[in-house]
N, C-alpha and C positions, 0 to 999 in steps of 0.2 A: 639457741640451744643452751640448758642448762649445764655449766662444768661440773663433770661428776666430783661425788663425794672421793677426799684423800682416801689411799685405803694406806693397810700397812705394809712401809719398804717403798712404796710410787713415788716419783718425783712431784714436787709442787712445782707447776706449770698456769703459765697461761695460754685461754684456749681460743680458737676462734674458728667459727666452721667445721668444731670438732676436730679438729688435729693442732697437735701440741707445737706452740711458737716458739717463745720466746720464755725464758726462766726465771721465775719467780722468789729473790733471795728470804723471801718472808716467811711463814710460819711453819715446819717443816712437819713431819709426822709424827703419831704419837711417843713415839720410842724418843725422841732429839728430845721433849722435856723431861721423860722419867728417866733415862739414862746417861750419862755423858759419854761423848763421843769418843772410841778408841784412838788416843794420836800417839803417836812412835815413829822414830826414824823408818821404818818398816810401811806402813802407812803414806810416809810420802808420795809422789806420784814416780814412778823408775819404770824403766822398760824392759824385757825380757831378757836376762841376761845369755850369755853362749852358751853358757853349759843348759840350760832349758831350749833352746834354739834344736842342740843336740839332742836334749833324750825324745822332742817329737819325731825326730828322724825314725827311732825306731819306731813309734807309729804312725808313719807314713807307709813303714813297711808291712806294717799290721793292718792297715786299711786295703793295700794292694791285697793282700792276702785272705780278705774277707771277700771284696770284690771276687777274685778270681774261685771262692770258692761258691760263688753265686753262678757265676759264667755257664752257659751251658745248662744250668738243672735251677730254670725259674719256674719253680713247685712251690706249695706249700711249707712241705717236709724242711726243704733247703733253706726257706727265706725267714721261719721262722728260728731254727737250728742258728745262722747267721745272723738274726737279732740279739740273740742271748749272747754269744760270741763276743757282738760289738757292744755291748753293754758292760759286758765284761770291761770289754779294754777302757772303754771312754773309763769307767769307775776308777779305773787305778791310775789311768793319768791324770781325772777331776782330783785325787788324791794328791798330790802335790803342787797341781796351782793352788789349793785351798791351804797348803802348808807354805806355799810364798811366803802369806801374808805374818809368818811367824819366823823366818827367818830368810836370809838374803844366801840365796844358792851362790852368789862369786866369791862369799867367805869361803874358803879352804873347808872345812868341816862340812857344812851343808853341801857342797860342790860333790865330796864324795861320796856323799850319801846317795847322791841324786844321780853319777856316776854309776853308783853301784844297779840302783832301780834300771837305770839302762841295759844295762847287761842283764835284770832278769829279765826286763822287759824283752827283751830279742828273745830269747828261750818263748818266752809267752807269745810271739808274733811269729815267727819258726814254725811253733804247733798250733797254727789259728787252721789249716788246711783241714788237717787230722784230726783238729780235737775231738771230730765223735766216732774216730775210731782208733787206732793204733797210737796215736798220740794225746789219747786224752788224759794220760797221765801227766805227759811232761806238760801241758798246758795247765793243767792244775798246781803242780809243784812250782812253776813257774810266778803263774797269779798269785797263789800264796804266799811266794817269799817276798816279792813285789809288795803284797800289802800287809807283810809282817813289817818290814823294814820301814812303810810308811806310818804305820802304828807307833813302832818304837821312838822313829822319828818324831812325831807329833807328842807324846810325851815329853818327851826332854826336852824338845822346845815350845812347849804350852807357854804362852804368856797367862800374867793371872788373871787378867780377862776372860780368857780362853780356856784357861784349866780345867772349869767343871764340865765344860762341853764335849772336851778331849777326853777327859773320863768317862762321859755319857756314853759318848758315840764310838769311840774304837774298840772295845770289846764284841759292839754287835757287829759291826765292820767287819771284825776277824773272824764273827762266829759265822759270816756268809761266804770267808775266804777258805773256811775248814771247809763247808760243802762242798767248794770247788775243788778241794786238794781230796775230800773225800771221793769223789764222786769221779775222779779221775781211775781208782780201784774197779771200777762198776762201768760196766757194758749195757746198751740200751736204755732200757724204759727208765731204771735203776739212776745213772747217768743223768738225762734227760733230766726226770724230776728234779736232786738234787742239786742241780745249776742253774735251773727254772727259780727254785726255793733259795738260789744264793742269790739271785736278783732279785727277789722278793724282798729277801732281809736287807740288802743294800737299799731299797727305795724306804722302807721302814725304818731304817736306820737315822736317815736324813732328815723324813718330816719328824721323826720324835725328839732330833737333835734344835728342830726351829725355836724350841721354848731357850736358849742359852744364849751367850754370847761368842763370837768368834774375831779373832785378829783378823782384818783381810784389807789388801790394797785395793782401791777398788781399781784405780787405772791400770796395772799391772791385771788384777784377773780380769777387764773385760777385754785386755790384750793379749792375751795367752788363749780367751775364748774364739777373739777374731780371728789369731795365730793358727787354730785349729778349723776355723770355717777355711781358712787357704789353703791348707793340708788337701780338705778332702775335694775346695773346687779342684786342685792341683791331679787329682785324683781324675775326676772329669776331661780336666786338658788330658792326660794321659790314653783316656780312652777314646779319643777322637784321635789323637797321634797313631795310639797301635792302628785305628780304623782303616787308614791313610796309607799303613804299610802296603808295599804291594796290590793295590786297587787299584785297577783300570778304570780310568778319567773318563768315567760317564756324565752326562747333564746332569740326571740323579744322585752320582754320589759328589757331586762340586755342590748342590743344591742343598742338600742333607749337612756337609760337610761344612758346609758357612753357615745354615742356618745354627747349629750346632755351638760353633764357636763364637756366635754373638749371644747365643743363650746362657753361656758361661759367665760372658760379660756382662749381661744382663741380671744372672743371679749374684754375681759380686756387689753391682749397684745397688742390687736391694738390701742387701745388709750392708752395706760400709757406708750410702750415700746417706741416712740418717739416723738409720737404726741402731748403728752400733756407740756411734755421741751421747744420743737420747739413753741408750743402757750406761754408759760410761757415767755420765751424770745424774744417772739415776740412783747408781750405788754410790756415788760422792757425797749425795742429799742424805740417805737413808742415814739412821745410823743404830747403836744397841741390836737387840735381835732382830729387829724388822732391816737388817744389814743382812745379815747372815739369811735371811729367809728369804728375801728378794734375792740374793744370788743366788740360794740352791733352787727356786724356782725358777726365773727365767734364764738360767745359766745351766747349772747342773745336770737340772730335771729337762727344764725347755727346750736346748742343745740336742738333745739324744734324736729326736725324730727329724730335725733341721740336719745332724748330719747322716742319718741313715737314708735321707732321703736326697739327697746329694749320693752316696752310694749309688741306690736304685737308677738314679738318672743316670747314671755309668753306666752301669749294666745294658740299662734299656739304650743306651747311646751305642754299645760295644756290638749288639746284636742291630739296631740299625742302620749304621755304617755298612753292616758287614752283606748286606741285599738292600740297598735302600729303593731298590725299583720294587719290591717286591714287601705284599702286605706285612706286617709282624703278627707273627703268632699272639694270641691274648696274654700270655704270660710277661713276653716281650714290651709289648704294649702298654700293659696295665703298670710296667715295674718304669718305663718310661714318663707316663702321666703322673702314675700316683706319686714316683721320685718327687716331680717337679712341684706336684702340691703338697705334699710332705713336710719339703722344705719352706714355700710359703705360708703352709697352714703353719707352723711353730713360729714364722716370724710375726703373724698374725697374733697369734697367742702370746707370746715374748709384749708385742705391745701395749695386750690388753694388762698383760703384769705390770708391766713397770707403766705407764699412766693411767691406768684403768680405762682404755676408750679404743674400741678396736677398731681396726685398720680394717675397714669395709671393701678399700677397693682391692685389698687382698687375698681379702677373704672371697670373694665375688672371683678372684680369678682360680682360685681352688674349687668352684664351686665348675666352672667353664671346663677347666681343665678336667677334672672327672667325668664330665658329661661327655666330652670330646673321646674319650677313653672307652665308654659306652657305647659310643653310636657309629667310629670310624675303624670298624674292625678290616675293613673290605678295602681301605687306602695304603699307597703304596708309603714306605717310610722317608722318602723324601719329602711329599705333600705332609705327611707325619708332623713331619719337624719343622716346613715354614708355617703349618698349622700352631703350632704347639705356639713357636716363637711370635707369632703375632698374640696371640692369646695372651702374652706375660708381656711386651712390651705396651698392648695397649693398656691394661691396667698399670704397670709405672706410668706410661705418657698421663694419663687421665687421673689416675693420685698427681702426678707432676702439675698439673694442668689447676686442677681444683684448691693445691694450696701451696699455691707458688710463692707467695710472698713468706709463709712461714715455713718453707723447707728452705726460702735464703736465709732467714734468719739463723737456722737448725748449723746451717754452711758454715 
């Protein structure tokens, strides 16, 4: 098999049986000869400091708060209503790991900046329930002041790298934070649009900012992204805990109940056991714009549907726990499988980004997983779930199996 062509922002790898071995210190992408590489104390490799530790806490509680407003009313109307929502949030937290990389939050100054984003933050997770009805104000005033103060922020600590990108992108940034704060005035259809159209100018925002340069760490932000995959598995244990409450110890729900909790574990190993190295050194290779552009694609952008789909598999977990002798409704069902391929389908994607070479046997198990969703309407959700659970282990087992030698090297 021929190694595909470098693209820009990929790591240079070497390849063998098509999945990426062993690192290649040699000729890196186009950007590392037209540009020189951003270095600063900032840049170094650091770890997540406390006070960041702390401001995910409040969306941990934003993510319960999306979840639960899912619970119960797996429609259309709600699941897309709940997209826009989590989009919301992911943007304004993506908003100060991508301001890491420009100042160090355990200085005093940054610390209270980031202090402060907490506290809107909570206001903003508070009104995640309500926001499309009685509280779609305060959720807008909320997100607003949240990404006014990241704006400001980002200004004043623009490095001059970074400067003209900061200028580029935070006005349009703020002009999708006004829709929200607009739009929180406005009931219905009104509403609706408006916050549709602020997530619009956020994804717009970000591909028009790829032509610049950006500050960023790159070990610090793929740690702050892994940081946030644990959040929402964290999120999953949870919904198998409440499952547990008060349920009579049936063979079905002991059955459901384990298979469940190895599925968790199961979706930790696929992103931590290689995938998240291969991004970490992926951003360490890149450098100039094709930096900034590999992480807003497979980080920024690519993240979004890996953790909403980690969500969904809560949901669909919370409503099979709860009759797992008894079939799941299709809503139930579908937010169960599609969760679980969601999450794979993005790592899948995520891969093809940063090596250019995609992860077949993952894809192939998104592909299982849908069909499964399809055809087993009539099975009760215990079978559900060692269903589900053999479908994603034997795809790791058989990825494990196929490139053994260079997922040790990966190790």
């Amino acid at each position: 098999m021929n190694p595909p062509q470098a693209i820009p922002g990929a790591m240079t790898i070497a390849w063998s049986t098509g999945f990426p071995s062993v690192y290649d210190p040699g000729p890196m992408t186009e950007d590392r000869s037209a540009t020189s590489e951003i270095r600063s104390p900032l840049t170094e490799d650091r770890s997540a400091s406390f006070v960041e530790l702390f401001f995910d806490l409040v969306f941990v509680f934003g993510i319960t708060q999306v979840v639960a407003s899912i619970h119960g009313h797996l429609d259309w109307p709600t699941l897309w209503r709940a997209a826009v929502v989590l989009a919301l949030l992911w943007w304004a937290w993506s908003q100060f790991t991508w301001l890491a990389g420009q100042a160090d939050f355990d200085e005093l100054r940054p610390r209270l900046v980031l202090l402060a984003a907490t506290a809107g933050t909570f206001v903003l997770a508070v009104a995640v329930q309500g926001a499309w009805g009685d509280d779609g104000l305060s959720f807008g005033a909320g997100y607003f002041g949240v990404m006014v103060l990241a704006g400001v922020f980002g200004l004043v600590h623009a490095t001059r790298e970074s400067a003209a990108g900061m200028l580029a992108y935070i006005p349009r940034m703020l002009a999708g934070a006004t829709l929200v704060l607009i739009g929180g005035f406005f009931e219905g259809d009104a509403r609706t649009w408006l916050w549709i159209g602020a997530v619009v100018v956020n994804l717009v925002s970000a591909l028009a900012a790829g032509r610049y340069q950006f500050t960023l760490n790159p070990a610090h932000f793929a740690e702050r992204h892994g940081l946030f995959v644990i959040i929402v598995l964290g999120e999953a244990l949870i919904a198998i805990g409440l499952g547990t409450v008060d349920h009579p110890g049936t063979a079905d729900f002991y059955v459901a109940g384990t298979a469940m909790i190895v599925m968790v574990l199961a979706m930790w190993w696929s992103y931590f056991d290689w995938l998240f190295p291969i991004g970490e050194r992926s951003l360490k290779q890149a450098s100039g714009t094709a930096l900034g552009r590999l992480a807003r694609d497979a980080y920024t952008v690519g993240h979004y549907p890996l953790v909403a789909g980690v969500i969904l598999f809560a949901v669909g977990t919370e409503e099979l726990l709860a009759h797992p002798e008894a079939a799941l409704d299709a809503g139930a069902r579908w937010a169960f499988f599609g969760g679980l391929a969601a999450f794979l389908g993005a790592q899948a994607l995520m891969t093809l980004r940063l090596t250019g070479h995609m992860a077949w046997e993952r894809f192939s198990v998104v592909v299982v997983l849908l069909g499964a969703a399809a055809v087993l309407g009539t099975v009760s959700g215990a079978v559900l779930a060692f269903i589900a659970l053999a479908i994603v282990l034997a795809g790791l087992v058989v990825e494990a199996a196929r490139h053994w030698e260079q997922l040790g090297a990966l190790r």
